[in-house]
Rosetta silent file (secondary structure, phi, psi, omega in degrees, C-alpha in Angstrom):
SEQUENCE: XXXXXXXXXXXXXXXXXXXXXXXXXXXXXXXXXXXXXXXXXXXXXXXXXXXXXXXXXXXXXXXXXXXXXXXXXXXXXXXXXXXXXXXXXXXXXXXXXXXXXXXXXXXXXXXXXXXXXXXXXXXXXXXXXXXXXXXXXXXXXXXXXXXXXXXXXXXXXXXXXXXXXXXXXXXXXXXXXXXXXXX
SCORE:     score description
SCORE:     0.000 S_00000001
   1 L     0.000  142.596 -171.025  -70.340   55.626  -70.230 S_00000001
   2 L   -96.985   91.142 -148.994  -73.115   54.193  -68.509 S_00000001
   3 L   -69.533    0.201 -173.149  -73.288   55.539  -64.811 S_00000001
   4 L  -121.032   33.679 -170.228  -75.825   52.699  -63.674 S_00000001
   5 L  -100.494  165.044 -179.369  -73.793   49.483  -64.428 S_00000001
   6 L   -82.907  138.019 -179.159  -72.970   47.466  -61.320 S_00000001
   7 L   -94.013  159.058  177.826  -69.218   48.134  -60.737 S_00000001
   8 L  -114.586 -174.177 -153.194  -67.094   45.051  -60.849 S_00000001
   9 L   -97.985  159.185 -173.166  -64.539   43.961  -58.554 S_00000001
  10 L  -101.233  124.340 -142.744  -60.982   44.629  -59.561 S_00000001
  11 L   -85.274  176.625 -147.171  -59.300   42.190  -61.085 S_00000001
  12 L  -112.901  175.588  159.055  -57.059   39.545  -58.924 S_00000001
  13 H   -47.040  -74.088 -176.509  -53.934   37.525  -59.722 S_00000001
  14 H   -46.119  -38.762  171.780  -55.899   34.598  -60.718 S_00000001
  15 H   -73.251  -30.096 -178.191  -58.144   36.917  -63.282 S_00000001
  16 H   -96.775  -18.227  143.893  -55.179   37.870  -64.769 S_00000001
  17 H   -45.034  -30.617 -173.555  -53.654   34.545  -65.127 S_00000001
  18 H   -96.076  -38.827  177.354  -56.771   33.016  -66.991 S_00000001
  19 H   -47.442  -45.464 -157.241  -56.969   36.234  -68.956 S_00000001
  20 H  -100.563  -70.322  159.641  -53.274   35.864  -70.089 S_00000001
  21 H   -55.136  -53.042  152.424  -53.707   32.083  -71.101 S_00000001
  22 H   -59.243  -13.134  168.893  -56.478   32.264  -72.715 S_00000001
  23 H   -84.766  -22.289  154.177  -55.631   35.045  -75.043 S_00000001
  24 H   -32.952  -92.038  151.052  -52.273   33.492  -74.964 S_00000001
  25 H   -22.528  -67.955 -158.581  -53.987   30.176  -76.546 S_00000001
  26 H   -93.604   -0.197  176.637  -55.795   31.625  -78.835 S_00000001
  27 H   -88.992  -23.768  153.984  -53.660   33.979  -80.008 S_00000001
  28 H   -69.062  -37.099  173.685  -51.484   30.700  -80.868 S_00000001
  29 H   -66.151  -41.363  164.952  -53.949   28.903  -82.244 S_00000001
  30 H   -47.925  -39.521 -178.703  -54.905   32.076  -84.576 S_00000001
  31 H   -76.021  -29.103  157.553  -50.983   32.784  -85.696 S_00000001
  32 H   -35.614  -89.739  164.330  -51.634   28.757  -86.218 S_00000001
  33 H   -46.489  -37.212 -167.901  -54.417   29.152  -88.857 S_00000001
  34 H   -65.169  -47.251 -147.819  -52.656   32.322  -90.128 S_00000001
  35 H   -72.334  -51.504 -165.331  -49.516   30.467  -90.978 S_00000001
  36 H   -76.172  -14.022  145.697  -51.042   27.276  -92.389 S_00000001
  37 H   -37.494  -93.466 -117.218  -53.709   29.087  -94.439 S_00000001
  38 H   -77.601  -77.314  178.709  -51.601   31.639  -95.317 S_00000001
  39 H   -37.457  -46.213  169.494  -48.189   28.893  -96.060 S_00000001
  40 H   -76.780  -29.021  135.641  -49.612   26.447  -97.532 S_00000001
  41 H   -20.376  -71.112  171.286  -50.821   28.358 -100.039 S_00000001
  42 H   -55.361  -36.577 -175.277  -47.583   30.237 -100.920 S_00000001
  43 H   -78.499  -20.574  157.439  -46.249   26.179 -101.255 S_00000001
  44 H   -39.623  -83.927  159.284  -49.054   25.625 -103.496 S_00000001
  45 H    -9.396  -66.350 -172.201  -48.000   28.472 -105.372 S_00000001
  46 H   -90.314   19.951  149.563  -44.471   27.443 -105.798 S_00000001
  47 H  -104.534  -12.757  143.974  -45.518   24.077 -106.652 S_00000001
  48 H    -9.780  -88.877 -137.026  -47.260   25.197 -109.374 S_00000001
  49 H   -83.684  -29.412  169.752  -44.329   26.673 -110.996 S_00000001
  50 H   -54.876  -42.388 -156.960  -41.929   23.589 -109.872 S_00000001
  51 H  -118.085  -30.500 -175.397  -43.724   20.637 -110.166 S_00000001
  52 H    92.526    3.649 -158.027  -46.829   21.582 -112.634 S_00000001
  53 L  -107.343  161.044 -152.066  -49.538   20.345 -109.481 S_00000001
  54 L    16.798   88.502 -161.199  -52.536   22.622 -109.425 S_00000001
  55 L    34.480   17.078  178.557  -52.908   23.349 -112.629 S_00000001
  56 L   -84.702  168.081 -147.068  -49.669   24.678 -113.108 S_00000001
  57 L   -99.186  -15.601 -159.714  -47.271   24.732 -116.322 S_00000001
  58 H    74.754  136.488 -172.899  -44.317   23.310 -114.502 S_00000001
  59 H   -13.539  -81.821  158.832  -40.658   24.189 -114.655 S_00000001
  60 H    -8.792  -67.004  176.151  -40.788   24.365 -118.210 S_00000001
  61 H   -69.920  -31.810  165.573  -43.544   26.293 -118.876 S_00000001
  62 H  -100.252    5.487  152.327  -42.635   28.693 -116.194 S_00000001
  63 H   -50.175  -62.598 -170.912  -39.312   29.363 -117.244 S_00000001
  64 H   -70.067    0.169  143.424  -40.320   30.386 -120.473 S_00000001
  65 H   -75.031  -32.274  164.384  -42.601   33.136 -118.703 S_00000001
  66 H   -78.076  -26.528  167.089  -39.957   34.193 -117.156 S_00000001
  67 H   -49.316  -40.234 -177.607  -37.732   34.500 -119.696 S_00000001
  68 H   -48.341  -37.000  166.035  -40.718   36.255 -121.143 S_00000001
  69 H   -78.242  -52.590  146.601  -39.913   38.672 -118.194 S_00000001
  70 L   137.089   22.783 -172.245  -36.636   39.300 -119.187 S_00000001
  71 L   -76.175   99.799  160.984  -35.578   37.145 -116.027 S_00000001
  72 L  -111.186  146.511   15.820  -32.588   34.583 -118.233 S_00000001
  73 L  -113.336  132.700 -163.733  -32.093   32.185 -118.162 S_00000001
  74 H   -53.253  -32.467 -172.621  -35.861   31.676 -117.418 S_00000001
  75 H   -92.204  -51.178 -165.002  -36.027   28.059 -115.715 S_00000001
  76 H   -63.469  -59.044  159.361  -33.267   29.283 -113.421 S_00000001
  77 H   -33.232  -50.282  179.511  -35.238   32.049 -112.403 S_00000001
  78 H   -70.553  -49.955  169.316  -38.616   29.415 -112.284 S_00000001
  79 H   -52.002  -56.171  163.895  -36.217   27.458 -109.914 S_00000001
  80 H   -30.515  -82.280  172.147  -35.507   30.542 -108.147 S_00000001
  81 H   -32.476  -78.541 -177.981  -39.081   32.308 -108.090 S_00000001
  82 H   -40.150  -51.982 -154.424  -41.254   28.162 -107.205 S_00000001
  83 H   -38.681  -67.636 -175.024  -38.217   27.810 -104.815 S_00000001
  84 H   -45.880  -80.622 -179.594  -38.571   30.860 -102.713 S_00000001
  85 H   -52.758  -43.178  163.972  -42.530   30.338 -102.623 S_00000001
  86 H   -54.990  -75.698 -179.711  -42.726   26.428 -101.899 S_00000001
  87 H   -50.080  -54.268  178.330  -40.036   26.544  -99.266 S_00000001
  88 H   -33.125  -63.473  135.169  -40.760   29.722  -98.232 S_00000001
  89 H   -32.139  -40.016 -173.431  -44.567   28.606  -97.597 S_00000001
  90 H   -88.669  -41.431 -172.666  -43.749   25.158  -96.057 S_00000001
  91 H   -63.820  -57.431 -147.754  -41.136   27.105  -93.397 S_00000001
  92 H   -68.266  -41.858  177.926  -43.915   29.313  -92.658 S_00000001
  93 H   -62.637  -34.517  174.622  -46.760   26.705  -92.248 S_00000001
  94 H   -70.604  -56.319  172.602  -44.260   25.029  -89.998 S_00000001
  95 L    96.695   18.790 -170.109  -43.506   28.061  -88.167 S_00000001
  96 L   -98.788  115.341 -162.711  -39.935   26.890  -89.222 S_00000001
  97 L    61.319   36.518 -119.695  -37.168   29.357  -89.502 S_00000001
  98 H   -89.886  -33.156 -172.560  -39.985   31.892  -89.726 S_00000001
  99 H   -77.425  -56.404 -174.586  -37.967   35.175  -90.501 S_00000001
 100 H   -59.060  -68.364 -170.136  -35.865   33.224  -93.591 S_00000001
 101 H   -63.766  -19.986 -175.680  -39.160   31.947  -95.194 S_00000001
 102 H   -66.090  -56.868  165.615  -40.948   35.501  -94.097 S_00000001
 103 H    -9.628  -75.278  177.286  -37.684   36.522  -96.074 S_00000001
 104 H   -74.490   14.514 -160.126  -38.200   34.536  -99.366 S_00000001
 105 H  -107.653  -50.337 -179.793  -41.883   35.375  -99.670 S_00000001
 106 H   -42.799  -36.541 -158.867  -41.042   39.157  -99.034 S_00000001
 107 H   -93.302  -57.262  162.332  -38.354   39.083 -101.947 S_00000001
 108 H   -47.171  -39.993 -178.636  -40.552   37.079 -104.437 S_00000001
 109 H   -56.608  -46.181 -179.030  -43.291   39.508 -103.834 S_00000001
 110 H   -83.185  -27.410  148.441  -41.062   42.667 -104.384 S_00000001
 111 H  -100.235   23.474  177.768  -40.191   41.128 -107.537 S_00000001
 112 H   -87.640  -83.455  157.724  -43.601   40.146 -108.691 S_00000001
 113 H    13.030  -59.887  154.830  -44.066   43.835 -108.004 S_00000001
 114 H   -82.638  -43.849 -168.520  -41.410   45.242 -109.865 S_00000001
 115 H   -79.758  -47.602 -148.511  -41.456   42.840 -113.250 S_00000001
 116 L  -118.675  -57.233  173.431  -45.006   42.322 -113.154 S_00000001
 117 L   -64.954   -8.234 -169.038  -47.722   44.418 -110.972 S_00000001
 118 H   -54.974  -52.292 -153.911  -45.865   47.358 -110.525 S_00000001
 119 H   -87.342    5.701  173.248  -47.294   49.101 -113.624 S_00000001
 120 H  -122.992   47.924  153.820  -51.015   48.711 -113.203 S_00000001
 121 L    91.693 -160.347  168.819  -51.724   50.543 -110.137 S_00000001
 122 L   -77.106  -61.142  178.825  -52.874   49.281 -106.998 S_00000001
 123 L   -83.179  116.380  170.227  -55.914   46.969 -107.460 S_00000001
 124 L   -59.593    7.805  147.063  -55.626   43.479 -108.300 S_00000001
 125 L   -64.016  -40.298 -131.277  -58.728   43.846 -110.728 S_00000001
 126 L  -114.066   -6.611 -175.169  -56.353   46.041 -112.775 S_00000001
 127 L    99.502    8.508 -156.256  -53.419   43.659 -112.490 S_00000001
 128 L   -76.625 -164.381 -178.770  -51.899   45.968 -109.687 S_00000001
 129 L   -71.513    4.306 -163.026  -49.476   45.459 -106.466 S_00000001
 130 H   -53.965  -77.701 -161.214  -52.768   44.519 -104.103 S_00000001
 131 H   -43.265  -43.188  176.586  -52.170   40.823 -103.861 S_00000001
 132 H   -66.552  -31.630 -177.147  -48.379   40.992 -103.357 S_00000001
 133 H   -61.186  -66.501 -172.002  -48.485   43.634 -100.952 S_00000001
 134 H   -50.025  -26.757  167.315  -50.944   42.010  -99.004 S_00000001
 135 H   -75.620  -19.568  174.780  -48.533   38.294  -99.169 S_00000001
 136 H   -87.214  -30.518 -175.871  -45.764   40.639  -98.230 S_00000001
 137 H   -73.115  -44.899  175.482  -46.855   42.463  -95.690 S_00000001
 138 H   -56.275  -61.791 -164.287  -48.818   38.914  -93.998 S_00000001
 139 H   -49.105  -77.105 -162.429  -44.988   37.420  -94.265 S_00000001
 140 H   -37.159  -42.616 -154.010  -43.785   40.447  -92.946 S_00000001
 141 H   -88.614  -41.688 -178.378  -46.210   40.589  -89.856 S_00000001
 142 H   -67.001  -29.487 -161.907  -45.647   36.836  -88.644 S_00000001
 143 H   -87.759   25.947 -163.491  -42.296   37.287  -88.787 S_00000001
 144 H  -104.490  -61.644  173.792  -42.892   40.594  -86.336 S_00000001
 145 H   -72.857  -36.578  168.079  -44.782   38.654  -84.076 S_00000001
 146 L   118.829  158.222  170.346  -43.058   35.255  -84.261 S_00000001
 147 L  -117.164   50.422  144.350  -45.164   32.349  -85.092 S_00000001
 148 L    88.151  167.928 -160.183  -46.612   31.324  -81.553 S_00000001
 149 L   -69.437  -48.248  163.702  -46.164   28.657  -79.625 S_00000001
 150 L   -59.944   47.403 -163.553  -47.491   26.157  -81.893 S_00000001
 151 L  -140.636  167.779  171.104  -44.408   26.303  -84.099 S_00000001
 152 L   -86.440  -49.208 -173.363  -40.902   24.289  -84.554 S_00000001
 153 L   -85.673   19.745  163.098  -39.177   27.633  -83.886 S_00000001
 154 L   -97.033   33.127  158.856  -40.657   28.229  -80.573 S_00000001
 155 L  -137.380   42.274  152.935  -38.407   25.985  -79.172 S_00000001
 156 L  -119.685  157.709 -154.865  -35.563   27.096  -80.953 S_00000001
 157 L   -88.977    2.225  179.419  -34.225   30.533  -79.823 S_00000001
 158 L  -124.306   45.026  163.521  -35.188   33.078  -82.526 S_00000001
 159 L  -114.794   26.984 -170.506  -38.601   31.837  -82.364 S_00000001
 160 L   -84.208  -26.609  175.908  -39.831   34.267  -80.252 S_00000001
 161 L    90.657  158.741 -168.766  -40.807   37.161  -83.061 S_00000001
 162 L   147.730  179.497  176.110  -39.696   40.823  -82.673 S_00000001
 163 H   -79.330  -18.031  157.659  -38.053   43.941  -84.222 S_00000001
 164 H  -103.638  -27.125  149.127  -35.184   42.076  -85.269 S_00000001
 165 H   -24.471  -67.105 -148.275  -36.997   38.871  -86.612 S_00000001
 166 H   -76.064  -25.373  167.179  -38.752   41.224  -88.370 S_00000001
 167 H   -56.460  -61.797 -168.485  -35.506   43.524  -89.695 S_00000001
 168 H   -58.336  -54.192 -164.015  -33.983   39.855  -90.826 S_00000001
 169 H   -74.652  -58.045  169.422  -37.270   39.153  -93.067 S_00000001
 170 L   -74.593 -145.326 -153.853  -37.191   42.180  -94.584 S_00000001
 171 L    10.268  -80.655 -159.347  -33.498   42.979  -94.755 S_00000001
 172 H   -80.472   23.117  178.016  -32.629   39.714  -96.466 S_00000001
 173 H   -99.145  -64.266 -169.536  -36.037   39.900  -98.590 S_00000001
 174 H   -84.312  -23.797  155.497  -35.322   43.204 -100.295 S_00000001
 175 H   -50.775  -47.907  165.701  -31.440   42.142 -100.488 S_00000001
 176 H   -33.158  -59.237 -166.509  -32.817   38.709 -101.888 S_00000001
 177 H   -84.867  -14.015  178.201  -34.811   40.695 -104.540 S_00000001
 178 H  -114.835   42.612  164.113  -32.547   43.049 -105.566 S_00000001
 179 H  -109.515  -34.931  172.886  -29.964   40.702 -106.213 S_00000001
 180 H   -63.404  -51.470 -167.611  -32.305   38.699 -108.287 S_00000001
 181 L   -79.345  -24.501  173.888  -33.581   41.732 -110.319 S_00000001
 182 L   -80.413  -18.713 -174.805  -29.787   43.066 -110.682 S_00000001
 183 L   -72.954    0.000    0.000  -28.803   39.416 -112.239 S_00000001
């Protein structure tokens, strides 16, 4: 520590007030970008497998990977699987119901995981868990913090974020998947 800095004055009421809104602010607008980055993506994703839109096979096509998976009957599962990620994504971008879509993202991930990434390691060069972990864990994190003021659910009451938001994402996420992976 540097024994020649000019000491500052300690801060006031007023310092701590500007201090607390802006990091306030910007810590919504950041959980902001996080979600809609991060959501609209995942609804990409499940329109893919629903709809066919960005370059995706469509119901059809992704059934019969899942079937492929040993998920049958495979289009049920591609309804399942798109579902989970489109909605899942849109609630999230939305900041809507934020634990239940943190929920379906978590459970799709954890079976991506198990069916598909599990067996090649870590690194998503290699085909591994990286990329899901990292979508589960992001899910996992908003729905820890809550997703900020800039949301639908902060003015509904369990849009504040917390240790049981975050039990609720995770709780019905790994029930969610290992109800799927048991059918």
């Amino acid at each position: 520590m540097n024994e020649n800095r000019i000491p500052r004055r300690p801060p006031g009421p007023a310092d701590a007030h500007a201090t607390n809104a802006s990091t306030s602010s910007a810590a919504d607008w950041g959980l902001l970008l996080l979600r809609l980055t991060f959501g609209l993506l995942m609804a990409a994703h499940g329109a893919q497998k629903l709809f066919g839109l960005f370059g995706g096979g469509g119901l059809t096509a992704t059934g019969q990977a899942f079937a492929g998976l040993g998920y049958r009957p495979g289009k049920v599962f591609a309804v399942i699987g798109g579902g989970s990620e489109f909605l899942g994504g849109l609630g999230l971008a939305l900041g809507l119901l934020t634990p239940l879509a943190a929920a379906a993202l978590i459970g799709t991930m954890i079976n991506a995981m198990v069916t598909v990434t599990g067996a090649h390691g870590l690194w998503d060069e290699d085909g591994g868990v990286e990329y899901n972990v990292c979508i589960a864990v992001a899910a996992l994190a908003v729905a820890a913090i809550g997703p900020g003021r800039l949301s639908v659910d902060h003015y509904l009451p369990w849009g504040r974020g917390g240790w049981p938001e975050a039990a609720v994402a995770l709780g019905l996420g790994g029930v969610g998947a290992a109800v799927t992976l048991g059918l």
